[in-house]
C-alpha positions in Angstrom: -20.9 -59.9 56.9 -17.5 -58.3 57.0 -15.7 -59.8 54.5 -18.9 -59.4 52.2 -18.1 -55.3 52.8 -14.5 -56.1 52.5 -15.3 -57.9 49.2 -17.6 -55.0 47.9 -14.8 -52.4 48.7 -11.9 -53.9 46.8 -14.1 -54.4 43.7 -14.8 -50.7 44.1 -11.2 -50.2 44.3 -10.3 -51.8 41.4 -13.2 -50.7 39.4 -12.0 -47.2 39.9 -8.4 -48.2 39.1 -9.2 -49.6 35.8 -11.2 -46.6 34.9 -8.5 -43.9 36.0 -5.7 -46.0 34.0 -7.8 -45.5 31.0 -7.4 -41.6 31.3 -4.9 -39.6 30.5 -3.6 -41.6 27.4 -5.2 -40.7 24.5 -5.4 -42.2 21.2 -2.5 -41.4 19.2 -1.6 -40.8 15.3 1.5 -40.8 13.1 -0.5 -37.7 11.8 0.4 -34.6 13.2 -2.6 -33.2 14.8 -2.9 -29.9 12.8 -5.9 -27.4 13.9 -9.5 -28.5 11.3 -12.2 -26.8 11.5 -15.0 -27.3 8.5 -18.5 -26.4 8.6 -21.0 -27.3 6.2 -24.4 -26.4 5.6 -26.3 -28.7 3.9 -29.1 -26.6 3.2 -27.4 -24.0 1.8 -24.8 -22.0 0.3 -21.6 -23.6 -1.6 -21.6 -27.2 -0.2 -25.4 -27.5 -2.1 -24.0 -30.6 -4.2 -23.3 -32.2 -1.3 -25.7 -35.4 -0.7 -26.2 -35.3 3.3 -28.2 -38.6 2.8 -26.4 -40.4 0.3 -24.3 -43.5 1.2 -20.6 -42.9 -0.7 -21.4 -38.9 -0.6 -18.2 -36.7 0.5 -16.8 -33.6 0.5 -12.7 -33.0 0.6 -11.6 -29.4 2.1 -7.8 -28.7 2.0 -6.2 -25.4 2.0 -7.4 -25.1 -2.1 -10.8 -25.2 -1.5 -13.4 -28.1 -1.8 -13.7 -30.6 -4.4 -17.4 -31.5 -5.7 -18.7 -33.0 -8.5 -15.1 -34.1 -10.1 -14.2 -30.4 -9.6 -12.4 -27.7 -7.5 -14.4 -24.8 -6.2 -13.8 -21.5 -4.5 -11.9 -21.5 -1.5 -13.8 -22.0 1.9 -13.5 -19.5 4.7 -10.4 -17.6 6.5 -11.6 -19.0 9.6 -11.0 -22.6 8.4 -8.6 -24.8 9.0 -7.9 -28.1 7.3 -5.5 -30.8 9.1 -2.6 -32.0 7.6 -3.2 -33.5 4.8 -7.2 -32.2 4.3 -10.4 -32.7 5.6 -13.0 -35.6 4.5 -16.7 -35.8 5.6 -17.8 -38.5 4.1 -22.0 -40.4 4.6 -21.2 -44.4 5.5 -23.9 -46.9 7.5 -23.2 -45.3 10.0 -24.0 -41.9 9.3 -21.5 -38.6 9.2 -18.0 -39.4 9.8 -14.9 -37.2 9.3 -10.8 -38.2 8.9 -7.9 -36.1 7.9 -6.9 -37.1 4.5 -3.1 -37.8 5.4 -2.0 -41.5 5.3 -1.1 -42.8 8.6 1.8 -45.1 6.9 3.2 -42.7 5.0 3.1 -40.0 7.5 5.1 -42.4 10.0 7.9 -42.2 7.0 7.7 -38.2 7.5 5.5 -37.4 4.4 2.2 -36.0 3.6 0.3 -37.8 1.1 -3.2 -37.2 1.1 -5.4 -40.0 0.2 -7.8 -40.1 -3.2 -11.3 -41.1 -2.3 -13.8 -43.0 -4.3 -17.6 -44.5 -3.0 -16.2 -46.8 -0.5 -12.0 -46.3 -0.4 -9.6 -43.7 0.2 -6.5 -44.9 -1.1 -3.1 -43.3 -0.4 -1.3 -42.8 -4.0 2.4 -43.4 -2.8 1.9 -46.7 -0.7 -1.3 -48.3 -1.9 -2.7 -48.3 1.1 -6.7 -48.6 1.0 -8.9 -47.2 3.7 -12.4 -48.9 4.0 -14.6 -45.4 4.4 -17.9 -47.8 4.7 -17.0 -49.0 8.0 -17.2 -46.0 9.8 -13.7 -46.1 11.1 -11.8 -45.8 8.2 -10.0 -49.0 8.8 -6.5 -50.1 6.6 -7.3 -53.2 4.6 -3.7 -54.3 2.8 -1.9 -54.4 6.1 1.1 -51.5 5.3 -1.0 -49.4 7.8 -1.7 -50.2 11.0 -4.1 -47.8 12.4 -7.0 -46.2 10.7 -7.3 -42.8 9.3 -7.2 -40.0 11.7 -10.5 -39.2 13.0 -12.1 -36.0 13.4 -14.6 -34.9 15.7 -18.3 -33.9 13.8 -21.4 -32.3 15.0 -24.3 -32.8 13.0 -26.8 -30.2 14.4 -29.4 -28.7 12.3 -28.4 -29.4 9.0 -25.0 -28.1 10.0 -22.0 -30.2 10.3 -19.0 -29.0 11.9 -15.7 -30.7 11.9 -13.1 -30.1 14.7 -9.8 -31.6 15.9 -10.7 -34.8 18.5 -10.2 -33.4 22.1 
C-alpha cells in the first residue's frame, strides 16, 4: 500500500513538472511583435464588403487603410494599430483566423516585406515564400521559412471581430 502512495505521488510530481516547464516560454517570431489592434463589424459600417462566411474572404489593414474588392479605402481608426508588416483576417475551414502580414524569413534577414494574399496563399514578393492560409495556421510550404506566419489573437463576438497581439 505504501509504495502504491509513493507511486501516485511521484507521477503527481512529475505531472506538475512537465506542466510548469511548459510556462514561461512562449512562442516566438522573427517578427517583431508590434502593437494590432483591428476591429471589424461585419454588419456594418466600412468593412460591409467583407464576406464573414465566405471560405478565401479577407480583409488586409496596414497603416494605409484597408484593401477590399481589389482596392484601397479610407483609413481605419486612430485607435488602431497594425503590426509590423499589417494585419490579415482572413475565413479558412477553420473559421476566423488572423496573422501579421510580415514574412517570418525575410524578417529574420532584418526586413519588412509584407506578404500578397490571394484565396488560399499569402506569398512574400522578395523570397517566394508561400503561406497556406487554408490550413488555419498559415503554414510555409517551399521550405525558405520555417515557422508560420505570425498569429494574432481574434474574438469573434457578435458579429464583431477584434484582432489583438497574442498574450
Amino acid at each position: 500500500m505504501r509504495r502504491n502512495g509513493l507511486i501516485v505521488l511521484l507521477s503527481i510530481f512529475i505531472f506538475q513538472f512537465a506542466l510548469s516547464s511548459c510556462q514561461g516560454h512562449p512562442w516566438r517570431s522573427s517578427v517583431p511583435a508590434y502593437p494590432v489592434r483591428v476591429v471589424i463589424d461585419t454588419r456594418i459600417g466600412s468593412f460591409v464588403h467583407f464576406q464573414p462566411t465566405a471560405l478565401g474572404s479577407h480583409v488586409i489593414v496596414n497603416r494605409d487603410g484597408y484593401f477590399l474588392d481589389g482596392k484601397w479605402a479610407t483609413n481605419t481608426s486612430a485607435m488602431d494599430a497594425w503590426g509590423y508588416g499589417g494585419v490579415l483576417v482572413y475565413v479558412s475551414t477553420f473559421g476566423y483566423t488572423a496573422y501579421d502580414l510580415a514574412c517570418p524569413y525575410c524578417a529574420e534577414h532584418g526586413k519588412c516585406v509584407p506578404c500578397e494574399v490571394n484565396a488560399m496563399f499569402a506569398e512574400c514578393p522578395e523570397c517566394g515564400e508561400e503561406y497556406d492560409l487554408m490550413s488555419g495556421s498559415a503554414t510555409p510550404q517551399k521550405g525558405r521559412a520555417h515557422e508560420t506566419l505570425r498569429p494574432l489573437w481574434i474574438v469573434n463576438s457578435d458579429g464583431r471581430i477584434t484582432v489583438n497581439q497574442m498574450q
